[in-house]
N, C-alpha and C positions, 0 to 999 in steps of 0.2 A: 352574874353581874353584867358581862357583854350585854347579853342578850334582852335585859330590860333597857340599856340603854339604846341599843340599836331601836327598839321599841319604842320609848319614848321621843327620839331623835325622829322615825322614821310618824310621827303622829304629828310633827311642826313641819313637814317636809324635809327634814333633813337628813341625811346620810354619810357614814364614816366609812372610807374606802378602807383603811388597815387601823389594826390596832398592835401596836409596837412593845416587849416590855421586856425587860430583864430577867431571865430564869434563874441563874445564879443566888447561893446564901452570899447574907455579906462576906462570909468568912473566904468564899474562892476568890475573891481581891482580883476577882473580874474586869475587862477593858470598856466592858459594854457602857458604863456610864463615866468613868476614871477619867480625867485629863492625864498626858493630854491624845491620847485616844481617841475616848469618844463615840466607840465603837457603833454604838445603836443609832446616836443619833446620824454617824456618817453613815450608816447602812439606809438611814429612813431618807435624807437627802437623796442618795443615790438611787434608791426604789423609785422615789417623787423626780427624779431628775431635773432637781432644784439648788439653788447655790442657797449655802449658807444665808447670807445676810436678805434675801427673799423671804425665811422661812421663818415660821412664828413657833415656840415652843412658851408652849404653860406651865409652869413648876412650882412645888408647894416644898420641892426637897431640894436642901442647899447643895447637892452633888448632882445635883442637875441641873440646876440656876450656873453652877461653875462652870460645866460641861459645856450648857448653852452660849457662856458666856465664850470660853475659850473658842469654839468653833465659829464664832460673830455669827448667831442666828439672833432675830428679834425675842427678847425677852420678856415673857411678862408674867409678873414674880405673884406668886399668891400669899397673902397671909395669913397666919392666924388671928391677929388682932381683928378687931373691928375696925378699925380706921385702916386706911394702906400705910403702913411704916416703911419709911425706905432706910432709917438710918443703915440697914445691913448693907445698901447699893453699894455704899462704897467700899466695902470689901469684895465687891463681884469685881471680876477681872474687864480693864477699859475696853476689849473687845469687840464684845457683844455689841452687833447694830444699833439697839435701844434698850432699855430696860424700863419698866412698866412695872408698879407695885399694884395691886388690887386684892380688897379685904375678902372679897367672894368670887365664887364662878360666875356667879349670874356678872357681877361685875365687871371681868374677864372679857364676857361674850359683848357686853354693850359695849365695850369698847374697842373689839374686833370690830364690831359691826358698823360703828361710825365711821 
């Protein structure tokens, strides 16, 4: 899966310096994503030697949207719907820098990019 994406990425000129992810079954009730913890995403800050609320994380899983949220990194929430739904925002903790609903990745990216 990497490896076509690096591919695809590496054909718009683009490129991904790390790819980050949790090893762990749910069932080892793991720190790596957990509030308030956070473990992964503090280790990816710290690799990037970046603060929090500089840092953009994309999440389609509501234990990462939390995680994001709790560490105030900029959020931007993916959906499944077709429209962006935000009614779940406010259940995400006030945190987080910003939080951003988008119904797709492509949708994601254009609005990274603006």
């Amino acid at each position: 899966y990497h490896r076509q994406m690096y591919k695809d990425l590496a054909a718009v000129g683009a490129k991904v310096d790390a790819v980050f992810f949790c090893p762990h079954a749910p069932e080892d009730h793991c720190d790596c994503i957990a509030t308030p913890h956070a473990a992964l995403l503090r280790q990816i800050l710290e690799r990037f030697n970046t603060e929090a609320a500089k840092a953009v994380v994309v999440a389609n899983s509501y234990p990462l949207q939390i995680a994001a949220c709790h560490i105030g990194t900029r959020l931007h929430r993916l959906t499944a719907a077709q429209t962006a739904d935000t009614t779940n925002d406010n259940a995400l903790p006030a945190t987080a820098a910003t939080i951003h609903s988008h119904h797709s990745m492509v949708a994601c990216v254009e609005a990274l990019l603006q």
